[in-house]
Biopython code that builds the backbone (N, CA, C, O; Angstrom):
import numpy as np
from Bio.PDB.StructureBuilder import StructureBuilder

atoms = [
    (1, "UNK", "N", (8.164, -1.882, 11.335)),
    (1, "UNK", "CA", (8.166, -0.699, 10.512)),
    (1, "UNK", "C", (7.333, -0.985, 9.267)),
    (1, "UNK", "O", (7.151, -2.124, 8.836)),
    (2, "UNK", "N", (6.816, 0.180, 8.691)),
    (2, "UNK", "CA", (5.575, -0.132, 7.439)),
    (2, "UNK", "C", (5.932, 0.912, 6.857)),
    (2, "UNK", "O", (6.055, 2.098, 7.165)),
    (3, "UNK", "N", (6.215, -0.263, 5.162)),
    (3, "UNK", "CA", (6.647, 0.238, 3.926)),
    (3, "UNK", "C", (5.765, 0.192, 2.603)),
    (3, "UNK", "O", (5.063, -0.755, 2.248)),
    (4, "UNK", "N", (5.911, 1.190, 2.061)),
    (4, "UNK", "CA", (5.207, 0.894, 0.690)),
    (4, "UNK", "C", (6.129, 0.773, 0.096)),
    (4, "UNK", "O", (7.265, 1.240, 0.177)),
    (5, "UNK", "N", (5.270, -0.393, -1.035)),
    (5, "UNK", "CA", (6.017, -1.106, -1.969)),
    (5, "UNK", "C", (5.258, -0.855, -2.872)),
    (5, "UNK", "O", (4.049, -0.717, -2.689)),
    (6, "UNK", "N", (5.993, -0.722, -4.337)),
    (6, "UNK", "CA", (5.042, 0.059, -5.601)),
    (6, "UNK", "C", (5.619, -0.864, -6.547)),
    (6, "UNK", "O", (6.737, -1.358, -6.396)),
    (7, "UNK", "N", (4.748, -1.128, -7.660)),
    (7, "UNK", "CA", (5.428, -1.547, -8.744)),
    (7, "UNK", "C", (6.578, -0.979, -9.676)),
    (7, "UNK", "O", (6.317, -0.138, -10.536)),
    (8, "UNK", "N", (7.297, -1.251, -9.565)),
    (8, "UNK", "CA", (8.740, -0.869, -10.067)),
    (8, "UNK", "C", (8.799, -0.080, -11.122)),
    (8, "UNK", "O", (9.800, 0.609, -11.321)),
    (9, "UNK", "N", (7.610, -0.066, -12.051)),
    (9, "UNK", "CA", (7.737, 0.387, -13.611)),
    (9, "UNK", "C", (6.851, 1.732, -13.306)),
    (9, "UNK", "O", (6.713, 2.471, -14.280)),
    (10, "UNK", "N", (6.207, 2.163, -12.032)),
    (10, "UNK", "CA", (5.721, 3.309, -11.605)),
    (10, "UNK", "C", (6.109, 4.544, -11.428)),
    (10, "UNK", "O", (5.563, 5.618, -11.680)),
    (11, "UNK", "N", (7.383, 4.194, -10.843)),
    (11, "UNK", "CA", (8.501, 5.025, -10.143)),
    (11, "UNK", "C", (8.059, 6.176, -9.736)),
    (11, "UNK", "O", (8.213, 7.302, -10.210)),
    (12, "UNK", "N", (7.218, 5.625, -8.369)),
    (12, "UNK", "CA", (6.630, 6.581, -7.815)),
    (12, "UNK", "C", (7.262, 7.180, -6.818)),
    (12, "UNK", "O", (7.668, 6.362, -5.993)),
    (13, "UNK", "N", (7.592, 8.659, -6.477)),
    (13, "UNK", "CA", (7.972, 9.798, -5.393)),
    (13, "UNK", "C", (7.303, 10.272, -5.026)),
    (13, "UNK", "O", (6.355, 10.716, -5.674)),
    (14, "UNK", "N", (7.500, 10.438, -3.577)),
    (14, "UNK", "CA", (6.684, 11.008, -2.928)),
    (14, "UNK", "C", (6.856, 12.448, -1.473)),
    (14, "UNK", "O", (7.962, 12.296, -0.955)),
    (15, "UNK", "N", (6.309, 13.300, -1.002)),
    (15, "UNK", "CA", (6.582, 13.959, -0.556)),
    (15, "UNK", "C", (5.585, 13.687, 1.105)),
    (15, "UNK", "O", (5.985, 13.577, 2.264)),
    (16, "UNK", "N", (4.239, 13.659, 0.525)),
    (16, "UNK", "CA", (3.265, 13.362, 1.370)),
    (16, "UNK", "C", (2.429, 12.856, 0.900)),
    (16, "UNK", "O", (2.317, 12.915, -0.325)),
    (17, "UNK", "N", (1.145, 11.883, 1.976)),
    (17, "UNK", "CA", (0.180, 11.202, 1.034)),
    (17, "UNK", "C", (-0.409, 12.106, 0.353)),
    (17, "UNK", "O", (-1.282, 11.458, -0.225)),
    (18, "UNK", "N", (-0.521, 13.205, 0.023)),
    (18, "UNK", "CA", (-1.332, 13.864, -1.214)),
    (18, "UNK", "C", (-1.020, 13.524, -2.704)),
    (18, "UNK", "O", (-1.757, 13.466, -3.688)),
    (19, "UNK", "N", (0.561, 13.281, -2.511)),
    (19, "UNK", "CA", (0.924, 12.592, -3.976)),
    (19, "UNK", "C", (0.404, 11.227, -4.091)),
    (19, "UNK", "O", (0.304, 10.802, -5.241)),
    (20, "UNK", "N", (-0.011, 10.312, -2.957)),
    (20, "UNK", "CA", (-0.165, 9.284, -3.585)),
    (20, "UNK", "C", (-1.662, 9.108, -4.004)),
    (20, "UNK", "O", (-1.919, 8.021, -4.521)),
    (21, "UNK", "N", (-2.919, 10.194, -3.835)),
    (21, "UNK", "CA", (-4.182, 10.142, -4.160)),
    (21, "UNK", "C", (-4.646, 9.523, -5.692)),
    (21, "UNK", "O", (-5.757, 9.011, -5.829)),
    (22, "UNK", "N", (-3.658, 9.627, -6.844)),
    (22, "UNK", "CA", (-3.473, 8.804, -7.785)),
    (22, "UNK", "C", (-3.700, 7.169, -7.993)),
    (22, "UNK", "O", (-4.517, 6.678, -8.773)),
    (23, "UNK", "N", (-3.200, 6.762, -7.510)),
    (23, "UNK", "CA", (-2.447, 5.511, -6.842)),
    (23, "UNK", "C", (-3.841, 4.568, -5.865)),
    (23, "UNK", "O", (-4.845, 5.040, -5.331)),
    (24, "UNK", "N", (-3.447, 3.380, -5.926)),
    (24, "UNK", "CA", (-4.629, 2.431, -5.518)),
    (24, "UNK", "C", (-3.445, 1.657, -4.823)),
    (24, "UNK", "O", (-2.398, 1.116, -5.180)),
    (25, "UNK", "N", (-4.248, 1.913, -3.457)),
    (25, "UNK", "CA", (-2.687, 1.695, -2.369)),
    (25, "UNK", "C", (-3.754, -0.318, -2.011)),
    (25, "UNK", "O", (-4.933, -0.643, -1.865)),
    (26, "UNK", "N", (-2.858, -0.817, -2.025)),
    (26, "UNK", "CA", (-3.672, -2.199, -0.939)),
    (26, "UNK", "C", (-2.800, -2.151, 0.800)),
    (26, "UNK", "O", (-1.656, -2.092, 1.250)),
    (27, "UNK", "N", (-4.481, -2.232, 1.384)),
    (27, "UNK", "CA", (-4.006, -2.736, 2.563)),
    (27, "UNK", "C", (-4.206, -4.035, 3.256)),
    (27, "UNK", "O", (-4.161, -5.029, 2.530)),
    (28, "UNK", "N", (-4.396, -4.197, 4.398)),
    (28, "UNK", "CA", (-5.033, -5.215, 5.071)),
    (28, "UNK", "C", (-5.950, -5.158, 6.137)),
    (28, "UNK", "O", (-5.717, -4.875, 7.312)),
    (29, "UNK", "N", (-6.951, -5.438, 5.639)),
    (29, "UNK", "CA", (-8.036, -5.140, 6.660)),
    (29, "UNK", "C", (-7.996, -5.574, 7.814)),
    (29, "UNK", "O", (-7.970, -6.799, 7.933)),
    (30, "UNK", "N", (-7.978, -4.819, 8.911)),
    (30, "UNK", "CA", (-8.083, -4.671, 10.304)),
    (30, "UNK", "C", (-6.486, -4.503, 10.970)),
    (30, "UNK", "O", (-6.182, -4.271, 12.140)),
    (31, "UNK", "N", (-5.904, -4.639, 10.190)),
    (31, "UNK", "CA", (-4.415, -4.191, 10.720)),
    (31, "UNK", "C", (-4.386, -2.337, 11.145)),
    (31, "UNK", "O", (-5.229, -1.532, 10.752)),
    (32, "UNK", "N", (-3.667, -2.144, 11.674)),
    (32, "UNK", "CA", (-3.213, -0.697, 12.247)),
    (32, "UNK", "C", (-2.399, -0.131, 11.350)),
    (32, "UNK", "O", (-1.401, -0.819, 11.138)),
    (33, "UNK", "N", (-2.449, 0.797, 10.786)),
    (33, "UNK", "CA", (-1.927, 1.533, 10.023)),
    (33, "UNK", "C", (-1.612, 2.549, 10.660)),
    (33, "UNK", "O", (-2.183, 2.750, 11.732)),
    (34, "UNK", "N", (-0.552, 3.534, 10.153)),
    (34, "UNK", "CA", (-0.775, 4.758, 10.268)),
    (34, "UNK", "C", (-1.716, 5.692, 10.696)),
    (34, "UNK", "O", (-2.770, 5.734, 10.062)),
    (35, "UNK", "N", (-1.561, 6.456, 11.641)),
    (35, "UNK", "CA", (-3.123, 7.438, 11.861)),
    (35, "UNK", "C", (-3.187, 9.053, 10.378)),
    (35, "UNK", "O", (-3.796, 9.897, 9.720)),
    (36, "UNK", "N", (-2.371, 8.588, 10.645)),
    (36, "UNK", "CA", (-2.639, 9.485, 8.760)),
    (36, "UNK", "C", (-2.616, 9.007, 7.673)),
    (36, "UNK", "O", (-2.675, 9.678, 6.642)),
    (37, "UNK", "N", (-2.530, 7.826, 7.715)),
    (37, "UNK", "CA", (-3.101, 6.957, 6.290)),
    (37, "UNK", "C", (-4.173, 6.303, 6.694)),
    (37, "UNK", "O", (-4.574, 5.697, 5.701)),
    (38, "UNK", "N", (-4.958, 6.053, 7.713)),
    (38, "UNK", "CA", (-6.141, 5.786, 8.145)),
    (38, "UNK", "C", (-7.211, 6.823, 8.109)),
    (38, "UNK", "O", (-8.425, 6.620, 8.086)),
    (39, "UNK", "N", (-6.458, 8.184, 8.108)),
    (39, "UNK", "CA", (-7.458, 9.114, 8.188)),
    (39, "UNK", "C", (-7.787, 9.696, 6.806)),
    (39, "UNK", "O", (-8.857, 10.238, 6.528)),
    (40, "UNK", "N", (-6.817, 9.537, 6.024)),
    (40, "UNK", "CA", (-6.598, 10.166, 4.195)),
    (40, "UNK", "C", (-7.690, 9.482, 3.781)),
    (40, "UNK", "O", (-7.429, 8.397, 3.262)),
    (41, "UNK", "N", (-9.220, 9.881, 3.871)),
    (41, "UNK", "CA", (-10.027, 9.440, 2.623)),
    (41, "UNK", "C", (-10.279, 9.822, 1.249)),
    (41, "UNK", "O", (-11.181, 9.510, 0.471)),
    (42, "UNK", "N", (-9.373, 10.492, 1.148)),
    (42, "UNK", "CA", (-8.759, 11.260, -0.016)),
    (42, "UNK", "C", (-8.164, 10.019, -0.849)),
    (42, "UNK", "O", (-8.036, 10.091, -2.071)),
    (43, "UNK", "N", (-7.755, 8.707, -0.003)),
    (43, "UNK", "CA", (-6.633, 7.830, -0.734)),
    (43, "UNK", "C", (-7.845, 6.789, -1.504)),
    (43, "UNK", "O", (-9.071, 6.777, -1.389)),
    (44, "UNK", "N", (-6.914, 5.957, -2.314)),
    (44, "UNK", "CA", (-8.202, 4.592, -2.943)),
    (44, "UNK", "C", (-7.595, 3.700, -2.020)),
    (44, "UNK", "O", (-6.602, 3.180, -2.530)),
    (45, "UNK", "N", (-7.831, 3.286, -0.738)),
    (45, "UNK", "CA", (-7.374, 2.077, -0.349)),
    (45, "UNK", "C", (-8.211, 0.821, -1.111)),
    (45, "UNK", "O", (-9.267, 0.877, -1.742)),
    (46, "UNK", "N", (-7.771, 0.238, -0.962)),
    (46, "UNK", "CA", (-8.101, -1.473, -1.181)),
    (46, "UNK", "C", (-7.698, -2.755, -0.109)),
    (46, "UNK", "O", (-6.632, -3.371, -0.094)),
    (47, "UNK", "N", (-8.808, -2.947, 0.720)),
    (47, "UNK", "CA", (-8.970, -3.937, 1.163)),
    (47, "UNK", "C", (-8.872, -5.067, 1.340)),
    (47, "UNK", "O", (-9.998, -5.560, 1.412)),
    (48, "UNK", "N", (-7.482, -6.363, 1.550)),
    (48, "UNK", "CA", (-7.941, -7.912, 1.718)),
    (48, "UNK", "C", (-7.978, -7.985, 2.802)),
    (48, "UNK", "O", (-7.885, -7.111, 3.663)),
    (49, "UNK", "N", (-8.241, -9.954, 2.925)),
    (49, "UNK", "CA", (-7.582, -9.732, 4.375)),
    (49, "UNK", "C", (-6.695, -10.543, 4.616)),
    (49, "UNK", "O", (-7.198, -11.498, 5.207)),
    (50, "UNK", "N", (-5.513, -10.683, 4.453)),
    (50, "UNK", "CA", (-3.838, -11.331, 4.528)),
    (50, "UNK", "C", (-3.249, -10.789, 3.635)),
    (50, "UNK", "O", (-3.749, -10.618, 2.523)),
    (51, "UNK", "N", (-1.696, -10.303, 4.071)),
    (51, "UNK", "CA", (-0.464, -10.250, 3.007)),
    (51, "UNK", "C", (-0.657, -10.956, 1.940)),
    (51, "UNK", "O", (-1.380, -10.213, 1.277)),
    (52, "UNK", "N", (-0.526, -11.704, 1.456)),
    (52, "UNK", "CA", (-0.364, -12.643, 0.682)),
    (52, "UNK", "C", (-0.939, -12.190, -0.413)),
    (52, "UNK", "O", (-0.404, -12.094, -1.517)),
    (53, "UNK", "N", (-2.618, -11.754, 0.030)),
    (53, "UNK", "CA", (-3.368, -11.151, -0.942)),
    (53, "UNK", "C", (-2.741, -10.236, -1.493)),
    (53, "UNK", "O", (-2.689, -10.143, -2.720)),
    (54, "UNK", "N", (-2.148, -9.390, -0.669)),
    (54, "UNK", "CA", (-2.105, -8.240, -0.804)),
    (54, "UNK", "C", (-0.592, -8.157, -1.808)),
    (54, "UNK", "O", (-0.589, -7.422, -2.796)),
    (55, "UNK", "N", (0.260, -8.719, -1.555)),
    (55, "UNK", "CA", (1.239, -9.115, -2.385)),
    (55, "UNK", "C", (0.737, -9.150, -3.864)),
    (55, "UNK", "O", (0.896, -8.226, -4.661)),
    (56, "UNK", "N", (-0.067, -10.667, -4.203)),
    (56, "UNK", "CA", (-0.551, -11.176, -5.192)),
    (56, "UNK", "C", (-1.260, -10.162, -6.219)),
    (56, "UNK", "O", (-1.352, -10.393, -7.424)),
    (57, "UNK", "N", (-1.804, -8.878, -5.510)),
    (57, "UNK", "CA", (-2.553, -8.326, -5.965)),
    (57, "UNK", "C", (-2.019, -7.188, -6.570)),
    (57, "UNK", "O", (-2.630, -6.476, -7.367)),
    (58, "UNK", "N", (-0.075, -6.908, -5.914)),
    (58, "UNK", "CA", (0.902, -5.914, -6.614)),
    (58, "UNK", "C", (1.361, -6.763, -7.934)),
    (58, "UNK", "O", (1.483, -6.477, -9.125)),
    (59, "UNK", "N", (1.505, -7.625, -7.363)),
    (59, "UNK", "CA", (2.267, -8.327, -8.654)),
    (59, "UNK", "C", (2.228, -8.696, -9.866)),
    (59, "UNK", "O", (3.083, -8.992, -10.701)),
    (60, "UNK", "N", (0.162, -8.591, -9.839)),
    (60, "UNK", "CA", (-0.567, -9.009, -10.659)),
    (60, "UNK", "C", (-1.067, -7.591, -11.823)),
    (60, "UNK", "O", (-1.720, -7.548, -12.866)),
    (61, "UNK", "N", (-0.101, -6.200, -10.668)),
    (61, "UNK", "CA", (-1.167, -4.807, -11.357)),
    (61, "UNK", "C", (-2.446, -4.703, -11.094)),
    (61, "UNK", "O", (-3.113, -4.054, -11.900)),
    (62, "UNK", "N", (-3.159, -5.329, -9.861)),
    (62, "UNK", "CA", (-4.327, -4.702, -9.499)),
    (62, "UNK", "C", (-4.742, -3.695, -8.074)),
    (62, "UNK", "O", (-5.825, -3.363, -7.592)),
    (63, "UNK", "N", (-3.185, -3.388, -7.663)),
    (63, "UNK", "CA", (-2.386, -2.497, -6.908)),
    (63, "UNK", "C", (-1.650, -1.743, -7.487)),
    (63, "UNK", "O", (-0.879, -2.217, -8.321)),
    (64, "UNK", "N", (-1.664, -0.174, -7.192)),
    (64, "UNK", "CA", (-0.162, 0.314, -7.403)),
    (64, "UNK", "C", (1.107, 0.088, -6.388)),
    (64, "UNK", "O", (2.270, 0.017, -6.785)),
    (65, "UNK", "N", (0.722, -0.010, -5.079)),
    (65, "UNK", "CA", (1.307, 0.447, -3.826)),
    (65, "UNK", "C", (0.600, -0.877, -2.912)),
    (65, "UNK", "O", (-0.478, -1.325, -3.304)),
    (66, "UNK", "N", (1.246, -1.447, -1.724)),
    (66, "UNK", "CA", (0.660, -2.034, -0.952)),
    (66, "UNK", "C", (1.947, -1.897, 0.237)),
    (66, "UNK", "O", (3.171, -2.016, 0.264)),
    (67, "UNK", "N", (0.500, -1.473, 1.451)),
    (67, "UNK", "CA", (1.357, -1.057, 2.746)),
    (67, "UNK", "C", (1.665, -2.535, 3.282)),
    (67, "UNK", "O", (0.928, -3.478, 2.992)),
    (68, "UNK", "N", (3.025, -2.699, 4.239)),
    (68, "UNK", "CA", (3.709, -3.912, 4.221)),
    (68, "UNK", "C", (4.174, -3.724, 5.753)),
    (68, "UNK", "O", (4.031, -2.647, 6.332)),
    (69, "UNK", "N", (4.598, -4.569, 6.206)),
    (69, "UNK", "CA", (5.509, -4.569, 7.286)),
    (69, "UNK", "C", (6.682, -5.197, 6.350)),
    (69, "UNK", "O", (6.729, -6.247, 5.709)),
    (70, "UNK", "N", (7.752, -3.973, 6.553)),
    (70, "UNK", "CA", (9.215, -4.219, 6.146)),
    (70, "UNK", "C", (9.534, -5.982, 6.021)),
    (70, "UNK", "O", (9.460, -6.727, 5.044)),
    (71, "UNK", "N", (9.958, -6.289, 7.631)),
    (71, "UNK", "CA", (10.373, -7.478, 7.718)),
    (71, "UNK", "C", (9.270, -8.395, 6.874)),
    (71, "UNK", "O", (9.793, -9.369, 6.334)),
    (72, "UNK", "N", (8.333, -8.305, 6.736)),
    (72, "UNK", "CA", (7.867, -9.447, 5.813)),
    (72, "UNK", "C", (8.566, -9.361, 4.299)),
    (72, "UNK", "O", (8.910, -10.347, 3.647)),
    (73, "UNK", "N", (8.716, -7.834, 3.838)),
    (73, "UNK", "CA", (8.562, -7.905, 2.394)),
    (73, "UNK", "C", (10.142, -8.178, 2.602)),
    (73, "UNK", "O", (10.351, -9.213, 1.969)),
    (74, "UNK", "N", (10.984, -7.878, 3.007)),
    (74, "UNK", "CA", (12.755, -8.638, 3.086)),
    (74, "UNK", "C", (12.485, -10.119, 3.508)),
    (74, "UNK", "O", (13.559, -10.721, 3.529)),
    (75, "UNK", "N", (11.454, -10.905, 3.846)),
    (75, "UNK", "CA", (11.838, -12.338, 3.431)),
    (75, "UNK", "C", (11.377, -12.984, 2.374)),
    (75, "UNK", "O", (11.754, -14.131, 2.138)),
]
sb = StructureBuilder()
sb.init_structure("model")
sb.init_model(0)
sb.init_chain("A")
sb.init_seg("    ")
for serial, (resi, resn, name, xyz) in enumerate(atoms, 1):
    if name == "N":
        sb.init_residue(resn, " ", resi, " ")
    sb.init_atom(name, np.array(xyz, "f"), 0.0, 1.0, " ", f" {name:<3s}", serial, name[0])
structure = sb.get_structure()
């Protein structure tokens, strides 16, 4: 399952990706996403290529949002 995770001090809601067009989502390049968050070029994705990055890069505030597989971000 694939979750966004936002920085906490954002407190971001949402209804559909149109609210999140704001927002500088990180993903991971070449992973499968969503076919409607693949198709939203409306969104700012951001590109690495491993979690890790992609983590590093919420934590740091150079993400708002980064799409996750659940079970990773619960360990």
């Amino acid at each position: 399952m694939l979750v966004l995770c936002a920085r906490k001090e954002l407190k971001i809601r949402y209804n559909s990706l149109k609210y999140l067009a704001p927002y500088r989502i990180g993903v991971v390049n070449g992973y499968v996403n969503t076919p409607e968050l693949d198709r939203a070029d409306f969104l700012k994705k951001d590109g690495v290529t491993n979690d890790l990055q992609n983590i590093r890069k919420l934590v740091r505030g150079r993400v708002d949002l980064i799409l996750e597989e659940k079970n990773l971000m619960d360990f």
